[in-house]
C-alpha positions, 0 to 999 in steps of 0.5 A: 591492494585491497584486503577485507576482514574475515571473521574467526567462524569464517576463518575456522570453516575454511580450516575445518573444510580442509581438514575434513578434506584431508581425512577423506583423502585419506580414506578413499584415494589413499586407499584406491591408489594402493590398491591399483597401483603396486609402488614406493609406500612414500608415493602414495602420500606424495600423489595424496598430498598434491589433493591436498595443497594444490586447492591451498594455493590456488583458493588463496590467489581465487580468493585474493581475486575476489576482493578486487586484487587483479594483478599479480603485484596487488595479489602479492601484496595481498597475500603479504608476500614482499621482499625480507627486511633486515628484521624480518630476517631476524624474525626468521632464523631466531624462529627457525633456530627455536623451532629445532631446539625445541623439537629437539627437547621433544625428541629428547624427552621422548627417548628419556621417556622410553628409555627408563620409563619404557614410555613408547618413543614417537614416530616420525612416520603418520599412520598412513605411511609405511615409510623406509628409507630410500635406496638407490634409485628410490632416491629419484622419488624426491623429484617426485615429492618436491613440486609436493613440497612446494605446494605443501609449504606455499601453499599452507603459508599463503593460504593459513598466514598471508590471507587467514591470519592477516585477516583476522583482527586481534593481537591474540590471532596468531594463537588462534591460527595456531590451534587451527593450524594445529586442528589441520594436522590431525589427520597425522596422528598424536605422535606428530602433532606433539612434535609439531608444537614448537613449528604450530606456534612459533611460525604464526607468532613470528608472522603476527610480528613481521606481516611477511608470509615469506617468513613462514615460508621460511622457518616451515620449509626449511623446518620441514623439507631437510627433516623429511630428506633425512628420514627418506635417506634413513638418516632418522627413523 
């Protein structure tokens, strides 16, 4: 297994490459796909996000490649994914655990704001959905944003902590992927990158301690995944 070092110009030209990426998807297919095709809102953004996370994960494997790593097991390895250990389990659920009290307290905060300082509450919605919850067979469309789901959370992990962050020297690197990280999501909009603090910070944290991309793939997906499922069914706006 073989892993060469990469610079922190080179680790934030990979991020800003694909946040600026995100934005152009944002601005031509997004908008090509609802002005051809008249369906759910919500497809639109699954159909973009397959663009968007898909290269994430193959550039990770291509680049794990170019070091020398050829089979599967050494690109494993490479990527930093392996089996849990007792403490990287740890890592994990007390991680996780943080991240939804904590967005918890935004959300708190958010409607004690509005409510007695008629500070507007934050959406869960980014700009470019015009999310509702699904009814009846709208329902079906979670088989559709699941692959989706797959890419967007591996994708992300192996790509931003098992060869970005494991790359970078310095005991500080994971705040370093944690503003880049954070840089990625712009193209959502203030509202959800204030909510997304808690998960931007907490996830590179816990990798920079346990060396395992299984963590992040962990604490984000079971982070993400339940909440979108709740807000697709109407059970949070």
């Amino acid at each position: 297994m073989r892993q060469n070092k990469i610079s922190i110009i080179q680790a934030t030209g990979i991020f800003i490459m694909f946040t600026l990426y995100f934005f152009v998807l944002l601005f031509t297919l997004l908008p090509f796909l609802k002005s051809r095709f008249t369906v759910n809102s919500a497809l639109y953004w699954f159909i973009t996000g397959y663009f968007l996370f898909i290269p994430l994960f193959f550039l990770a494997f291509w680049m794990v490649k170019c070091e020398g790593n050829s089979s599967i097991k050494e690109m494993m390895d490479a990527l930093n994914i392996k089996p849990f250990s007792k403490r990287d389990l740890d890592y994990s659920i007390i991680g996780l655990i943080l991240v939804f009290v904590f967005t918890g307290v935004i959300f708190g905060s958010s409607f004690i704001l509005n409510r007695y300082l008629g500070v507007r509450p934050l959406t869960t919605t980014p700009w470019f959905m015009e999310m509702h919850a699904f009814r009846g067979r709208e329902r079906l469309l979670l088989l559709v944003w699941l692959p989706m789901f797959f890419f967007n959370i591996v994708g992300e992990e192996i790509l931003w902590r098992g060869y970005i962050q494991s790359r970078l020297g310095g005991k500080l690197s994971w705040a370093l992927c944690s503003f880049l990280w954070m840089m990625f999501h712009l193209p959502f909009g203030l509202d959800l990158m204030i909510m997304l603090i808690p998960v931007v910070l907490i996830v590179p944290y816990v990798f920079s301690k346990t060396r395992n991309t299984l963590t992040g793939i962990f604490i984000h997906g079971l982070y993400n995944g339940p909440i979108f499922v709740l807000v697709s069914l109407g059970f949070i706006k």
